[in-house]
C-alpha positions in Angstrom: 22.0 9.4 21.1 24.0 6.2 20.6 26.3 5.2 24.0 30.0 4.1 22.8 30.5 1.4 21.4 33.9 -0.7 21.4 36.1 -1.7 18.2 38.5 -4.6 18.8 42.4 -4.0 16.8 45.3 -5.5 15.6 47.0 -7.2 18.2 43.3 -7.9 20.6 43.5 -4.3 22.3 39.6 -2.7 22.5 39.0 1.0 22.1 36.0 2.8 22.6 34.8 5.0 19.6 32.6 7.7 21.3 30.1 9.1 19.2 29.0 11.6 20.8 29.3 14.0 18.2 26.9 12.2 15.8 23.6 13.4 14.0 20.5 12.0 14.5 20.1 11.6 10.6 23.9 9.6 10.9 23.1 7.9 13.8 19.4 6.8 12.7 20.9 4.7 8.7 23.3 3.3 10.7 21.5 1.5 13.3 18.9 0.8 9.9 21.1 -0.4 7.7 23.1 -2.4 10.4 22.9 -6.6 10.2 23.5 -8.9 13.0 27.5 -9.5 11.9 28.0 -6.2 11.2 30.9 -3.9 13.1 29.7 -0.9 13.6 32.9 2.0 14.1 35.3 -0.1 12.8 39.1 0.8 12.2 40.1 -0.4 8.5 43.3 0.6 7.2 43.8 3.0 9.8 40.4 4.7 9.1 37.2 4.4 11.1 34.2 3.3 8.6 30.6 3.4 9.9 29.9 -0.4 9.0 32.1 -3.2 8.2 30.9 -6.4 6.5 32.2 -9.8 5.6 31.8 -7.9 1.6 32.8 -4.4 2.2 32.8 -1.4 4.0 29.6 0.8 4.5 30.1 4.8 5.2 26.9 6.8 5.5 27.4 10.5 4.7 24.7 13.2 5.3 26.8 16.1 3.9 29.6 17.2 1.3 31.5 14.2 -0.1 34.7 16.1 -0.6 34.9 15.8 3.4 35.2 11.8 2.8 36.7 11.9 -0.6 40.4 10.8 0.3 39.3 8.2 2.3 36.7 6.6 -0.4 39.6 6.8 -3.1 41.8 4.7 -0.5 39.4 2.1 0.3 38.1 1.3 -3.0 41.8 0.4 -3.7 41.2 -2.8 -1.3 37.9 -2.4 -0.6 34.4 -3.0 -2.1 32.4 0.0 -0.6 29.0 1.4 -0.7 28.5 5.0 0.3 24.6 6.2 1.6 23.4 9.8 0.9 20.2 10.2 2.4 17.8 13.5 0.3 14.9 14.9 2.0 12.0 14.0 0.1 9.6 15.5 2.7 10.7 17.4 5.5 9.0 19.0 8.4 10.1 22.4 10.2 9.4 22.6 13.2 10.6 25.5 15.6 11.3 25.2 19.2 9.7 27.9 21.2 10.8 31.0 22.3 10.0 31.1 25.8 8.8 28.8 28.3 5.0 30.2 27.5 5.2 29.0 23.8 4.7 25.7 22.2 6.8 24.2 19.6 5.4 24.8 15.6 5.4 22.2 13.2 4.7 22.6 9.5 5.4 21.0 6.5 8.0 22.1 3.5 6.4 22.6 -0.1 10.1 22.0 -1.2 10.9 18.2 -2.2 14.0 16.6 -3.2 13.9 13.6 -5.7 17.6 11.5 -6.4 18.5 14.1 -8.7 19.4 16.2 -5.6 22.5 14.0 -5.0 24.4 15.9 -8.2 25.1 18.3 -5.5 27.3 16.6 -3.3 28.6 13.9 -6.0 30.5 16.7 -7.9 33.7 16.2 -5.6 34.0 12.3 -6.5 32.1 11.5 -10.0 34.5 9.4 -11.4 34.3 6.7 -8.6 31.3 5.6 -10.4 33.3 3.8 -12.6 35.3 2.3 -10.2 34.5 -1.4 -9.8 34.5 -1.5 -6.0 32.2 1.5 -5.3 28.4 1.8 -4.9 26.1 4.8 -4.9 22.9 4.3 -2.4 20.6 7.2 -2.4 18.0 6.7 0.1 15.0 9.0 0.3 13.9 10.1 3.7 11.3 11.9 5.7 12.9 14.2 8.3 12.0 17.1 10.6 14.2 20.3 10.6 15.2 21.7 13.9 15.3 25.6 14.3 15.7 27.8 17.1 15.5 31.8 17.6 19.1 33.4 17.9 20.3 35.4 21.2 18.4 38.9 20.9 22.6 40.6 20.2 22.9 38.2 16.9 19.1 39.2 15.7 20.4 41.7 12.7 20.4 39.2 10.2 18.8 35.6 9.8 17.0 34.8 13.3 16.3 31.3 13.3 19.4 28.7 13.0 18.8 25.0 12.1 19.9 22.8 15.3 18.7 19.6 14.1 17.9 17.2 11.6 15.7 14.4 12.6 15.1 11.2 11.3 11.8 9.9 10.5 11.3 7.4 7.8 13.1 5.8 4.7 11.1 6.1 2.2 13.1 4.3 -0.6 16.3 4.0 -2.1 18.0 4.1 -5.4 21.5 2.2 -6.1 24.0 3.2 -8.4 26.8 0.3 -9.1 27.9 2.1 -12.9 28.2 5.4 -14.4 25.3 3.7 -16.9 22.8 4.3 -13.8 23.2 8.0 -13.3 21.0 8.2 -16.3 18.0 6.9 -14.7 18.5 9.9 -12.7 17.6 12.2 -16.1 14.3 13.2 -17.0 13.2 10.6 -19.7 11.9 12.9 -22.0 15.4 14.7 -21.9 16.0 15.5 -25.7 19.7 13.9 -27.0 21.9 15.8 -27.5 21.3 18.0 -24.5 22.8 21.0 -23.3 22.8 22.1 -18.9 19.5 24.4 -19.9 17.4 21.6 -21.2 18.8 19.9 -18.6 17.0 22.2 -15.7 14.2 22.7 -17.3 13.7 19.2 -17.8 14.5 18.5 -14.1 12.4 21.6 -13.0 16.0 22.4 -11.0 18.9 25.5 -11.5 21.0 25.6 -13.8 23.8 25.3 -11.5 22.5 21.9 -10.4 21.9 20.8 -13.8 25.9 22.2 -14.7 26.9 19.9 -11.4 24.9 16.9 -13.0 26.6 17.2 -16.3 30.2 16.9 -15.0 29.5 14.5 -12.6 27.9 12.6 -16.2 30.9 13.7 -17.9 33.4 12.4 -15.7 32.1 9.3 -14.6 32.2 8.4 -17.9 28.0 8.2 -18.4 27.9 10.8 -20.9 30.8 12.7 -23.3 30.3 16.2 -25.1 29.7 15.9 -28.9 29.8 19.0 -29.7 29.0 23.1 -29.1 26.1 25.4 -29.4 27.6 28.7 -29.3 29.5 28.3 -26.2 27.5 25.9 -25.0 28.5 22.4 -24.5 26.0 19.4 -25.9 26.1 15.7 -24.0 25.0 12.7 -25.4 24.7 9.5 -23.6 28.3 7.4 -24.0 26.7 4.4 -24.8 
């Protein structure tokens, strides 16, 4: 856990910014992606951004966008800013014991993520791809997952809850600067025109991520629709 650390204001005053509330997975990019002149917790336009440089702003976000989506649309106004999204490529479950006679168990997931996965979260912003003072950086990571077993009066449904997430390792990291590079993100064999099902099967995903990915296309400008099978819409790259 990071100790407080202190953000000097307008006017020379100094307040502390606890951050006691932060996730290991948070806490972990932002001491790695942190330079020597950075200011880490840093009030900019009356918001509180993870990491301010002498080029931009920085804000690392390990769940739904649409809970920073007001604050990105302000900041790119004056602003160049590069949001981080971290995807599980591998993760590791690992589940404390139950008593004090049990060890802790530690496996690893068959499910992987690949960049794709970030179609998810991106739905609630797409068009700031286009805008010419924000970035995209997916990172992919190797993390644990933290479960415990649930109170023995909340055991009539699921039983274990997730606690933690815990950072291991980057493993690498893909940029987006333009709605052109979401389309590295598409299977290249991905026939054109292309409709949400050829979509998923090409990326091996569900439909509904596949649907997510072609409106976050659509909007962003990286793709428009050229036309209808049945009621089915069919994309083709903008370009």
């Amino acid at each position: 856990m990071l100790r407080a650390s202190t953000v000097r204001r307008e006017g020379g005053s100094v307040s502390p910014i606890g951050q006691l509330n932060e996730g290991h997975v948070h806490a972990s990019l932002k001491a790695l992606y942190r330079r020597p002149d950075d200011i880490v917790e840093a009030e900019v336009d009356g918001y509180v951004v993870d990491i301010l440089r002498d080029d931009g702003v920085l804000e690392i976000q390990t769940s739904s966008f649409s809970h920073i989506g007001a604050k990105l649309r302000d900041l790119v106004e004056r602003h160049r800013v590069r949001l981080v999204h971290p995807i599980a490529r591998e993760r590791y479950l690992v589940r404390l014991p139950a008593t004090r006679h049990e060890r802790p168990r530690r496996r690893r997931s068959p499910r992987r993520y690949g960049f794709e996965q970030v179609f998810e979260e991106l739905v609630s912003i797409p068009d700031l791809v286009a805008h010419e003072n924000f970035e995209l950086e997916i990172v992919a990571i190797r993390e644990e997952e933290v479960s415990k077993l649930r109170s023995r009066r909340r055991r009539r449904g699921r039983q274990w809850v997730v606690v933690e997430r815990r950072f291991l390792d980057a493993l690498e990291s893909f940029l987006v600067t333009c709605p052109g590079d979401l389309l590295r993100l598409l299977p290249e064999d991905l026939p054109e025109p292309f409709d949400t099902r050829e979509l998923a099967d090409r990326m091996g995903q569900p439909r509904w991520l596949a649907q997510r990915a072609a409106y976050c296309l659509r909007e962003s400008g990286a793709v428009r629709v050229v036309g209808k099978q049945g009621n089915t819409l069919q994309y083709a790259s903008a370009g």
